[in-house]
C-alpha positions in Angstrom: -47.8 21.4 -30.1 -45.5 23.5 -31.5 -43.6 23.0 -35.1 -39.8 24.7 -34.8 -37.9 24.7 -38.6 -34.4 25.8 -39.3 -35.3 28.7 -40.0 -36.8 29.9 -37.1 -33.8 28.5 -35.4 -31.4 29.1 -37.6 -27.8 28.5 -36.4 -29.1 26.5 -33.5 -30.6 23.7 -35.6 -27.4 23.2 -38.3 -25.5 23.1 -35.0 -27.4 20.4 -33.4 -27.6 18.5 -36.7 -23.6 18.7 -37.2 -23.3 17.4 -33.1 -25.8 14.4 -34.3 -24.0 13.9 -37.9 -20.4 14.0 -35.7 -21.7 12.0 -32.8 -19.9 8.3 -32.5 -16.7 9.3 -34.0 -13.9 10.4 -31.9 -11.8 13.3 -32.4 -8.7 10.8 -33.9 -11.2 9.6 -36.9 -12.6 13.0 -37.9 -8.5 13.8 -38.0 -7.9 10.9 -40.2 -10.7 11.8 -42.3 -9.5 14.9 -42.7 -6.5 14.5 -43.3 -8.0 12.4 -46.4 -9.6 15.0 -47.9 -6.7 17.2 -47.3 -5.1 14.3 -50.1 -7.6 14.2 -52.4 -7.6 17.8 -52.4 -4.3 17.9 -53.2 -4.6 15.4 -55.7 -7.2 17.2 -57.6 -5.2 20.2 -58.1 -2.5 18.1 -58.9 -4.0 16.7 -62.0 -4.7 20.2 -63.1 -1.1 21.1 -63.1 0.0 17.4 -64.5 1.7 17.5 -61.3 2.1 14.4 -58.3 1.0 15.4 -55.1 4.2 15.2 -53.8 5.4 17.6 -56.3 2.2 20.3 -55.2 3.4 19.7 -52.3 6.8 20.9 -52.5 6.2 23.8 -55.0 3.5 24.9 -52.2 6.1 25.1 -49.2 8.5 26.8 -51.5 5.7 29.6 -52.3 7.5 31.6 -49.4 10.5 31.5 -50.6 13.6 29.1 -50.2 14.2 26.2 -48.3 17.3 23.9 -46.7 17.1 20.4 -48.1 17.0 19.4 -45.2 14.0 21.3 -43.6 12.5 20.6 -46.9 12.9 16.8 -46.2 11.4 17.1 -42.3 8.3 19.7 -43.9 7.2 16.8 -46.2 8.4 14.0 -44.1 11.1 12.2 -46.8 13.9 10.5 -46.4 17.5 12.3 -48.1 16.8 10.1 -50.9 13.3 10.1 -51.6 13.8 14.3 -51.7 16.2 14.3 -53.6 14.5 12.1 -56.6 11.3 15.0 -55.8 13.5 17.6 -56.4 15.6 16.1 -59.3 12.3 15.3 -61.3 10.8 19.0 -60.5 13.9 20.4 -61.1 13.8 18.4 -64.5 10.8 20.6 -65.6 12.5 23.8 -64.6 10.4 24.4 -61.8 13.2 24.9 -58.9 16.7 25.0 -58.8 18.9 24.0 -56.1 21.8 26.6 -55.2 24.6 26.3 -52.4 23.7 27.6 -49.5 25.4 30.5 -48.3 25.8 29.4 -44.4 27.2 25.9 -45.3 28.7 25.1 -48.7 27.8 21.5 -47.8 24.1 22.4 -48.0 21.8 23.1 -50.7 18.6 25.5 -50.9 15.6 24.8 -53.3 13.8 27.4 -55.0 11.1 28.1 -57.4 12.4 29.3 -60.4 9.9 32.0 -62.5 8.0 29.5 -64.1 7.9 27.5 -60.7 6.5 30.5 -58.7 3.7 30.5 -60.9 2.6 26.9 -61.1 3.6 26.7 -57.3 1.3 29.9 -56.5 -1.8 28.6 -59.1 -1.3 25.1 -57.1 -1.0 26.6 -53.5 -3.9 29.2 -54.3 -5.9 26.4 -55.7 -5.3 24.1 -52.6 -6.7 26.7 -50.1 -9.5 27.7 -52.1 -10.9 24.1 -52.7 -10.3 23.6 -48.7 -12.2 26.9 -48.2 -15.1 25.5 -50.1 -15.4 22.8 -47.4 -15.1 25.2 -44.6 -18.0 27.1 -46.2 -19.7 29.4 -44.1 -18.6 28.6 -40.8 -18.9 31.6 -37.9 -15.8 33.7 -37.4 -15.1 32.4 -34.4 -15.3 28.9 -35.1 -12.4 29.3 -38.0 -10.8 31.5 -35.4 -10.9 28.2 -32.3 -10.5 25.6 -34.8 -7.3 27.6 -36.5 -5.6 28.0 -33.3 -6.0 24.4 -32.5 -4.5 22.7 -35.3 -1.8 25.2 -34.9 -1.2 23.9 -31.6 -0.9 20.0 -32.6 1.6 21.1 -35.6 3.9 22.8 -32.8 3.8 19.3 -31.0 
């Protein structure tokens, strides 16, 4: 009778061993689960910046630059009001600044100010760094599948 370890496996037995550890749950919970430790990630890196999640949020999607209020309000999934108390109370620690747009002078854009751009960019570097630790060694091609598949369910 032959003994097989890991090792003599290798990628073969952490592969089964995820199938068995996933097995039972369908692809809707492991989403959901997910997308909780996607929150508590954010919350953790939160509390480092004495920040809400909602605010890490917002100072994340502005890393790129500005944004319309109201793309803002469809990224993060708020109601005119709610994004406007967000912004108001980020804005209150002079992290953005809301200007006119230039298209519409009915519109406003948000954008980080200086000191914004660095909590924002310390928060949004945090966020992906803490998620890569979770992600861990996973093969190339794996990050590559699973990348292009969540891209595809955001474009939905």
């Amino acid at each position: 009778m032959s003994h097989t370890t890991d090792v003599e496996v290798g990628g073969e037995a952490r592969a089964q061993r995820m199938a068995a550890g996933a097995a039972g749950i369908s692809l809707e919970v492991a989403l959901v689960r997910l997308s909780h430790l996607v929150q508590r990630v954010f919350a953790e890196v939160s509390r480092d910046h004495d920040l809400t999640p909602q605010q890490t949020q917002l100072l994340c999607r502005l890393v790129d630059g500005p944004v319309g209020m109201a793309d803002l309000g469809r990224m993060l999934d708020l109601e005119k009001s709610g994004l406007s108390g967000l912004v108001d109370r980020v804005e209150s620690r002079g992290l953005v600044a809301r200007t006119r747009s230039d298209r519409d002078r009915r519109a406003y854009q948000v954008a980080l100010t200086t000191a914004g751009l660095q909590v924002g960019t310390t928060a949004h570097d945090g966020v992906i760094s803490r998620l890569g630790e979770y992600v861990g060694d996973t093969a190339q091609d794996d990050r590559q599948h699973l990348t292009t598949l969540i891209t595809r369910m955001l474009d939905n």
